[in-house]
C-alpha positions in Angstrom: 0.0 0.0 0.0 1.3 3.3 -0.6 2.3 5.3 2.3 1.6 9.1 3.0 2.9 10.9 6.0 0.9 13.4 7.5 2.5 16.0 9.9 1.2 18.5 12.1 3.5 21.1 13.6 3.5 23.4 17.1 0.5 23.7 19.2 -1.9 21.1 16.7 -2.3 18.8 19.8 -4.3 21.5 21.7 -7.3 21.8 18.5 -10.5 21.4 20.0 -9.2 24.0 22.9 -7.2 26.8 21.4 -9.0 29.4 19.8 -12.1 27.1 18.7 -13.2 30.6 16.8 -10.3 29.9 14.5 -9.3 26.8 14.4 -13.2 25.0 15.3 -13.7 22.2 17.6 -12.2 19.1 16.3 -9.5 17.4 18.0 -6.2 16.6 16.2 -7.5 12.6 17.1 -10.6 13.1 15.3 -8.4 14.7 12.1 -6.2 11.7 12.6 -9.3 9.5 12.1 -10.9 11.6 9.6 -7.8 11.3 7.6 -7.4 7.5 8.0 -10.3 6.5 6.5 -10.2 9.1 3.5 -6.9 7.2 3.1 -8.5 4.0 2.9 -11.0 4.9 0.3 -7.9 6.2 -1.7 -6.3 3.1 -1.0 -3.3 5.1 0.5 -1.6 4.2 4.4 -0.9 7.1 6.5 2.0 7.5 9.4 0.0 10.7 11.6 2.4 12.5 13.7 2.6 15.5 16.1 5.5 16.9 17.0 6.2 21.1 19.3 9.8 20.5 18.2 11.1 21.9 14.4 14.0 19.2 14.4 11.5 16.2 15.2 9.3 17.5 12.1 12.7 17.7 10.1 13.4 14.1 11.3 10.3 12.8 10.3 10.4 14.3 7.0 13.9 12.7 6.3 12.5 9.4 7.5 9.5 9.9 5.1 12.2 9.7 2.1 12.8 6.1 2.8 8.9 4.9 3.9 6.4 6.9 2.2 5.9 8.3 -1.5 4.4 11.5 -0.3 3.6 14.5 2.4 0.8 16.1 4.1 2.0 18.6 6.0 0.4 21.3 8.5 4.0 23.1 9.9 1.7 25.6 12.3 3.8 28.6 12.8 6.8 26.9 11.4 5.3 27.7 7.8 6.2 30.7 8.4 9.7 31.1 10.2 11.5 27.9 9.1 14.1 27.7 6.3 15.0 23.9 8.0 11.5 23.2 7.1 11.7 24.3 3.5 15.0 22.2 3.0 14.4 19.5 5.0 11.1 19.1 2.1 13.1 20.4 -0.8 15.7 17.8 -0.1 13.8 14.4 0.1 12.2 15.2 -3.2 8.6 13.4 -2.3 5.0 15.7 -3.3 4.1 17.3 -0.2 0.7 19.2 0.3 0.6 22.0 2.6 -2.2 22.4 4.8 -3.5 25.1 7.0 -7.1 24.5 8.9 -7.5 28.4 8.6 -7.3 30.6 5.8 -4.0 32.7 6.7 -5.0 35.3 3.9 -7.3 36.6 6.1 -5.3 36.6 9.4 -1.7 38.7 10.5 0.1 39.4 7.6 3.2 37.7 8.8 1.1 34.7 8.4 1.0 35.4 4.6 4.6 34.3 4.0 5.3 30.2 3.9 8.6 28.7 4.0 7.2 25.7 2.8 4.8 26.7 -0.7 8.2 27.0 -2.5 9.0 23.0 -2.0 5.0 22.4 -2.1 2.8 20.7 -5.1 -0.1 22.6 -3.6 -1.3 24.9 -0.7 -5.2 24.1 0.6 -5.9 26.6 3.6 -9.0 27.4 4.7 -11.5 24.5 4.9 -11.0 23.4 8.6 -10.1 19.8 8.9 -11.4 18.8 5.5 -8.2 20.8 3.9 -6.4 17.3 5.0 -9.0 15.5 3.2 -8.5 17.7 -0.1 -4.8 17.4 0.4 -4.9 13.3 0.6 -6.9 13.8 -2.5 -4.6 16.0 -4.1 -1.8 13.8 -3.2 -3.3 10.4 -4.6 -4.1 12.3 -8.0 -0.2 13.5 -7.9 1.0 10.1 -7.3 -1.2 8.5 -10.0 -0.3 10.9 -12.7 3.2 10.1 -11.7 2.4 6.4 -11.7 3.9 6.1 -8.3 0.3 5.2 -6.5 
């Protein structure tokens, strides 16, 4: 099965309590879910992970070169601050989808500058928990076309 690797950035593991006006009520266990069984009906596998640190997210990218084919990723306020990031996804080469639950376009400006959309196939913002959805879609049309699905 082909393996995507989904992964979420600073403060994601309090959704569901921090700023439910922005970010709604869902929990990032009930995204985790939501996102496993889009992945089953696209006949995709997905490795879910968490992490506060910036170096954990760039070792799980790294690992990601050698066990999955492509990236979800939702780098929180790393998006916007982290050149490690933007190499860390530049260098392993695999489609990565970024993701943002809110639509920063309509938030702080310095959330209008990404780090990652450079090294990304595709930026989906704005759509609350479903933008992983549309991302795992994105990403299993990517990998098809490219006959790696």
């Amino acid at each position: 099965m082909t393996v995507i690797y989904i992964l979420n950035g600073p403060n994601l593991n309090l959704l569901g309590q921090r700023e439910p006006e922005v970010y709604g009520h869902d929990t990032l266990a009930s995204i985790e879910a939501m996102c496993r069984a889009k992945a089953k009906g696209l006949g995709l596998d997905i490795v879910f992970r968490q992490t506060n640190i910036e170096g954990e997210l760039v070792n799980h990218i790294h690992e990601a070169r050698e066990k999955a084919k492509g990236l979800v990723i939702n780098a929180g306020a790393y998006t916007h601050t982290s050149v490690a990031l933007h190499d860390a996804v530049k260098a392993v080469g695999l489609p990565t989808i970024e993701v943002h639950l809110s639509n920063v376009y309509k938030r702080e400006a310095f959330r209008h500058h990404s780090y990652l959309s450079p090294v990304a196939e595709g930026v989906i913002c704005g759509f609350g928990p479903q933008s992983y959805e549309l991302a795992l879609e994105g990403l299993a049309a990517i990998l098809k076309k490219k006959g790696k699905a």
